[in-house]
MDTraj code that builds the backbone (N, CA, C; nanometers):
import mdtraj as md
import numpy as np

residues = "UNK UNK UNK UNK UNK UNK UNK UNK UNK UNK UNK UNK UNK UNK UNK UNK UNK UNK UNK UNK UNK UNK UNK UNK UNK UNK UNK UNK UNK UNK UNK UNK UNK UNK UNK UNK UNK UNK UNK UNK UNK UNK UNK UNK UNK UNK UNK UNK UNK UNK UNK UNK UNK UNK UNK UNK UNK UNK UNK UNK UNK UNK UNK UNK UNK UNK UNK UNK UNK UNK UNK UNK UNK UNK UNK UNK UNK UNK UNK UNK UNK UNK UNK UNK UNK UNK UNK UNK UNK UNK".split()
xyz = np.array([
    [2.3918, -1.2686, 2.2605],
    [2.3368, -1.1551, 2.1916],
    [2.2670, -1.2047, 2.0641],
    [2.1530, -1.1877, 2.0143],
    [2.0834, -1.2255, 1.9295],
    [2.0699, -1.0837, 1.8504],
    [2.0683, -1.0992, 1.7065],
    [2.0554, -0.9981, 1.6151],
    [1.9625, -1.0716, 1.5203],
    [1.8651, -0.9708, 1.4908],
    [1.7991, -1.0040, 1.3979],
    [1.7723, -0.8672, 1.3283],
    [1.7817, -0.9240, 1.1288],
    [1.7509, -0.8807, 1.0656],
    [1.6012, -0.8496, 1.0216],
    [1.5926, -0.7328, 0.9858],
    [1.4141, -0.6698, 0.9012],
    [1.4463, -0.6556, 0.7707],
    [1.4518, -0.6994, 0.6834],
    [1.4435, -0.6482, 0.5516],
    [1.3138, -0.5451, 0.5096],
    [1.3829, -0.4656, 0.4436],
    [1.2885, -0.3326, 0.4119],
    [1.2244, -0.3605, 0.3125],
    [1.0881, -0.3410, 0.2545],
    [1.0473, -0.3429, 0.1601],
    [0.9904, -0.2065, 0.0826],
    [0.9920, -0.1774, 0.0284],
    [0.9605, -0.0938, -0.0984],
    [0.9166, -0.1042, -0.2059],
    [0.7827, -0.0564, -0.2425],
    [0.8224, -0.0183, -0.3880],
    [0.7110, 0.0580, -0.5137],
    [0.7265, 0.0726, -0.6238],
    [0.6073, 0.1643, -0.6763],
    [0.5543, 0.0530, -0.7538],
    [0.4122, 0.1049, -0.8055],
    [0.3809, 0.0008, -0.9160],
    [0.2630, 0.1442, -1.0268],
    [0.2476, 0.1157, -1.0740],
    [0.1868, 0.1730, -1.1926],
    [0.0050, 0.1143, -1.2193],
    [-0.0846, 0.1695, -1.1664],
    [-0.2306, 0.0778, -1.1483],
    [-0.2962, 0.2541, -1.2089],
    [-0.3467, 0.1871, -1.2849],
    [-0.4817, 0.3003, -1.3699],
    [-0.5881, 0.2821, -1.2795],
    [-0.6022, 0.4326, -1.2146],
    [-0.7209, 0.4650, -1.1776],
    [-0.7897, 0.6026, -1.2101],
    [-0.9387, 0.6131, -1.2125],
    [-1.0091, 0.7636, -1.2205],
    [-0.9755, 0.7338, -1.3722],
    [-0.9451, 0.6045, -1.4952],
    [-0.9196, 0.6736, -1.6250],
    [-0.7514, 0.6369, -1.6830],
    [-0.6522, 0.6909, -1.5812],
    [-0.5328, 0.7278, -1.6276],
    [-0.4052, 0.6077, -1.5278],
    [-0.3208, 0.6421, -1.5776],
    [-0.2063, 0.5811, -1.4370],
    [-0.1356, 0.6557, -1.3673],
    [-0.1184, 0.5744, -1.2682],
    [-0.1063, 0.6385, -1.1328],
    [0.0157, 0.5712, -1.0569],
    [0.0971, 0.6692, -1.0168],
    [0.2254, 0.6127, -0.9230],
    [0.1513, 0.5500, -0.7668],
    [0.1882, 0.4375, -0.7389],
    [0.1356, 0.4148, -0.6212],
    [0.2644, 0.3753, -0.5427],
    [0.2979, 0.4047, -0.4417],
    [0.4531, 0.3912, -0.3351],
    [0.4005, 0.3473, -0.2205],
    [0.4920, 0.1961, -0.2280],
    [0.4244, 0.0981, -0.1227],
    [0.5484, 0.1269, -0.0149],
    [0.5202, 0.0882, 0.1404],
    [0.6345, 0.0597, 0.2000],
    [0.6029, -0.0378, 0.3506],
    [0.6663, -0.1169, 0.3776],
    [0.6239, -0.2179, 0.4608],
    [0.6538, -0.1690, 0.5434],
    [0.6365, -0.1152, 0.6616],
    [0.6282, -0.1116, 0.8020],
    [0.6918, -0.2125, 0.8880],
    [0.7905, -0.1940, 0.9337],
    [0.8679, -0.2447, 1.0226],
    [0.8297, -0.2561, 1.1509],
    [0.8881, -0.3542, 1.2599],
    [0.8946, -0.3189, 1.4136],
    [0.7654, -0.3604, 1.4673],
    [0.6017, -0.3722, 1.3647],
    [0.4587, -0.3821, 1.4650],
    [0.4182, -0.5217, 1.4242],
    [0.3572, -0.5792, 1.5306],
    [0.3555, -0.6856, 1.5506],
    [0.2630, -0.7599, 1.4352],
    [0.1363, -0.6262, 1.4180],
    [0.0802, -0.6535, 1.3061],
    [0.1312, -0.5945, 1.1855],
    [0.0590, -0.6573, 1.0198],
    [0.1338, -0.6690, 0.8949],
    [0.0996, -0.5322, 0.8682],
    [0.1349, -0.4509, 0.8091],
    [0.1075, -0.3173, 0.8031],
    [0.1670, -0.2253, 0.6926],
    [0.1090, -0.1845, 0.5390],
    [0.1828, -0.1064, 0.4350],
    [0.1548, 0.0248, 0.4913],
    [0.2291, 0.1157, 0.4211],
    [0.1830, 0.2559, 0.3611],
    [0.1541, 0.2514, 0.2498],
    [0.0646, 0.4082, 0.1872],
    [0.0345, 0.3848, 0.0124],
    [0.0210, 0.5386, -0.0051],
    [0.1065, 0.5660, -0.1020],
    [0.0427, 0.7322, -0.1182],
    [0.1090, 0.7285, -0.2680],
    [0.0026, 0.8385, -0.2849],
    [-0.0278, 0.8814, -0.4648],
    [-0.0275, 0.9748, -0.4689],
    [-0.0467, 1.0656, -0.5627],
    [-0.0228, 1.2153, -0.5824],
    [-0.1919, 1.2432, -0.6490],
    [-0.2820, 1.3496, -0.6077],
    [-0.3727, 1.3247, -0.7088],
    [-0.3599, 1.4499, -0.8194],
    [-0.4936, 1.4628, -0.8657],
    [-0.4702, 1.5681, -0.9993],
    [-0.4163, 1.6789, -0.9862],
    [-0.4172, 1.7238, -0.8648],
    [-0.3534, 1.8941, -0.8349],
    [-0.2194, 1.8689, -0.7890],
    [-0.1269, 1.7089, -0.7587],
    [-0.0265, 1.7028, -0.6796],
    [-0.0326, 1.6886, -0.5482],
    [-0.1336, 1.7159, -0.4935],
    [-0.1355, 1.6799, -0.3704],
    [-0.1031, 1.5497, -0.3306],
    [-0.0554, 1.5287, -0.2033],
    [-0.0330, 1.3538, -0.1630],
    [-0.1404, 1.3195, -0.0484],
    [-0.1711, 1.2141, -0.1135],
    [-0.2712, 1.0896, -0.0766],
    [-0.2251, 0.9785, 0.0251],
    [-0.2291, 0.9830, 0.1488],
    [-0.1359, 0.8470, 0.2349],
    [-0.2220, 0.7787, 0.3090],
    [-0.2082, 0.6849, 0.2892],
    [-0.3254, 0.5941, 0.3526],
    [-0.2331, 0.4377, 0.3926],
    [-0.2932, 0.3568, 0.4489],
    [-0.2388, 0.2259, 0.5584],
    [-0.3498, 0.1017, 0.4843],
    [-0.2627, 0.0109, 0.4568],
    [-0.3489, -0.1253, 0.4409],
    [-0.2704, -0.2483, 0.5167],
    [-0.3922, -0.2809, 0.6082],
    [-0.3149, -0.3817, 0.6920],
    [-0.3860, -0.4848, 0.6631],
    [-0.3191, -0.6259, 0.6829],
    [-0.3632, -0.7389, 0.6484],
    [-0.4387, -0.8335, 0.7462],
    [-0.5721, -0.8389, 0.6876],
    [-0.6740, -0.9106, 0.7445],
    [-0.7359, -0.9869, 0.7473],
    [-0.7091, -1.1347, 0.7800],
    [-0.7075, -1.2401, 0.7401],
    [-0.5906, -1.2800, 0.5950],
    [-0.6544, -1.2579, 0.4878],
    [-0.5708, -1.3482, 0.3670],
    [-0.5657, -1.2479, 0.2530],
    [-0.6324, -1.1434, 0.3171],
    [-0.6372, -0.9894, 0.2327],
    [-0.5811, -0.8502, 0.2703],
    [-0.5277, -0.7781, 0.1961],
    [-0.4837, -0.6527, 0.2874],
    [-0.5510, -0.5401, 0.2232],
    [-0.6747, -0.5006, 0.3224],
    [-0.7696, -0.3428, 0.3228],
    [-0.6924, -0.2410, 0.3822],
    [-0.7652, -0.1643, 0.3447],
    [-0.7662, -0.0142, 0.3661],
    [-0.8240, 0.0385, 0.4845],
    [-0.6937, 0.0725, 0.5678],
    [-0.7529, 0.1572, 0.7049],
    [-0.8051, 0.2938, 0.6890],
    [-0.9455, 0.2800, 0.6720],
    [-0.9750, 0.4297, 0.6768],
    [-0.9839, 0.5498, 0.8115],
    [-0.8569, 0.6226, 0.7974],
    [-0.8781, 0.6957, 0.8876],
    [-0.9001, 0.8262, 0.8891],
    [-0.9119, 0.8189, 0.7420],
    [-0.9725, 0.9807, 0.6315],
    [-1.0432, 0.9350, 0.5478],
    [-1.1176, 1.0609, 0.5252],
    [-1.1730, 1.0452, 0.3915],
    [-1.0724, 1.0057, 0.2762],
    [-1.0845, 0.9370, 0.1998],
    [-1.0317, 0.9039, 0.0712],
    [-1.1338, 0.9474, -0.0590],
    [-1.0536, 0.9268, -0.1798],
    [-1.1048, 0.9860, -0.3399],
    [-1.1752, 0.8318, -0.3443],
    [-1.3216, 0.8571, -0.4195],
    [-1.3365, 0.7299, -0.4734],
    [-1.2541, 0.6243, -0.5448],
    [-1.1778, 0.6885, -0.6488],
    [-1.0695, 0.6362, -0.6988],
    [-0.9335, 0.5341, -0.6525],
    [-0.9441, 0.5909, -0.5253],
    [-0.8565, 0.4796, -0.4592],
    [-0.9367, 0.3600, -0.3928],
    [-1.0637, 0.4345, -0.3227],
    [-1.0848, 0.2978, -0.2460],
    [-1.1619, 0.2497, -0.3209],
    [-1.1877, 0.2164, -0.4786],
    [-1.2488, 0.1578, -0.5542],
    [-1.1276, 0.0305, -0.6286],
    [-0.9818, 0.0654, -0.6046],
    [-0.8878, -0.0286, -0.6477],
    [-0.8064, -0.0759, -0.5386],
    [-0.9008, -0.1295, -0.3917],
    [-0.8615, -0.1772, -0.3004],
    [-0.7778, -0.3536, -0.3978],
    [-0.9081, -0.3932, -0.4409],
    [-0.8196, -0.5303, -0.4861],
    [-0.7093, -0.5600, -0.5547],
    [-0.6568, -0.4326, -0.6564],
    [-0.5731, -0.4118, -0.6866],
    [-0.4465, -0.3960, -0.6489],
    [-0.4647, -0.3064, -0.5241],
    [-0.3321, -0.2901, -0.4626],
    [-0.3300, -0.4369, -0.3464],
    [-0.3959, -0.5003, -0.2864],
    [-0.3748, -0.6138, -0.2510],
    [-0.3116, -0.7126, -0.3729],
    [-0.3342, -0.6950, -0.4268],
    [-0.2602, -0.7818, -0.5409],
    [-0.1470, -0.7255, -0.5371],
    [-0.1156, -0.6042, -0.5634],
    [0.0205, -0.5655, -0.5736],
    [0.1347, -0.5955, -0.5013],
    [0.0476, -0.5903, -0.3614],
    [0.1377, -0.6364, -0.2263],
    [0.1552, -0.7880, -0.2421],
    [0.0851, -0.8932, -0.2776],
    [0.0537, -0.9974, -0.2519],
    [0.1986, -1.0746, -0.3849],
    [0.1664, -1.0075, -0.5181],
    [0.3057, -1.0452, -0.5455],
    [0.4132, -0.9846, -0.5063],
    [0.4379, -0.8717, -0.4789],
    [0.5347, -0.7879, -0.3870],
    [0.6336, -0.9050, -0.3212],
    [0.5396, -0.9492, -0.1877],
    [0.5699, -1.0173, -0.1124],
    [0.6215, -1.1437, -0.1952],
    [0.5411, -1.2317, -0.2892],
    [0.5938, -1.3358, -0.3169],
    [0.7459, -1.3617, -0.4011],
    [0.7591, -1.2599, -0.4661],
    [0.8930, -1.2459, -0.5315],
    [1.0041, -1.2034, -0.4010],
    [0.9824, -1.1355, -0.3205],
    [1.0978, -1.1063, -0.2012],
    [1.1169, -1.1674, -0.1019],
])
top = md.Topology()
chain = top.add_chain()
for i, resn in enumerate(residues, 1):
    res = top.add_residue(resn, chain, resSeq=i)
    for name in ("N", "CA", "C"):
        top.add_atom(name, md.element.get_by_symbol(name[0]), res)
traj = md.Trajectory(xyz[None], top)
């Protein structure tokens, strides 16, 4: 019987966009073969923002499968960074 562990990842980070800062809530995706976050934000009215960045090649973009706010997909490099130390500290 073989068991293997997934460690979960999580977590928020704080990135100014549109001006101001902004909660951003990362979460790694388990179980798919490919590398795969979630990302959602709240914008000015509260509404939530959820969007997928999967890693492509040595970078992790933004799957657009909605429209998005300029504001986010203008701090794509940002949140690759975020993930990128994310990952290296865990």
């Amino acid at each position: 019987m073989i068991i293997q562990f997934n460690r979960n990842i999580q977590f928020t980070k704080l990135i100014k966009a549109e001006g101001r800062l902004r909660e951003f809530n990362f979460r790694k995706v388990n179980g798919l073969l490919e590398e795969l976050f979630t990302v959602d934000v709240s914008d000015d009215r509260g509404n939530r923002i959820m969007f997928k960045m999967q890693k492509q090649g040595n970078e992790w973009l933004i799957l657009t499968e909605q429209p998005l706010p300029e504001w986010v997909k203008s701090n794509s490099a940002r949140f690759n960074e975020a993930i990128e130390e994310e990952l290296r500290i865990s």
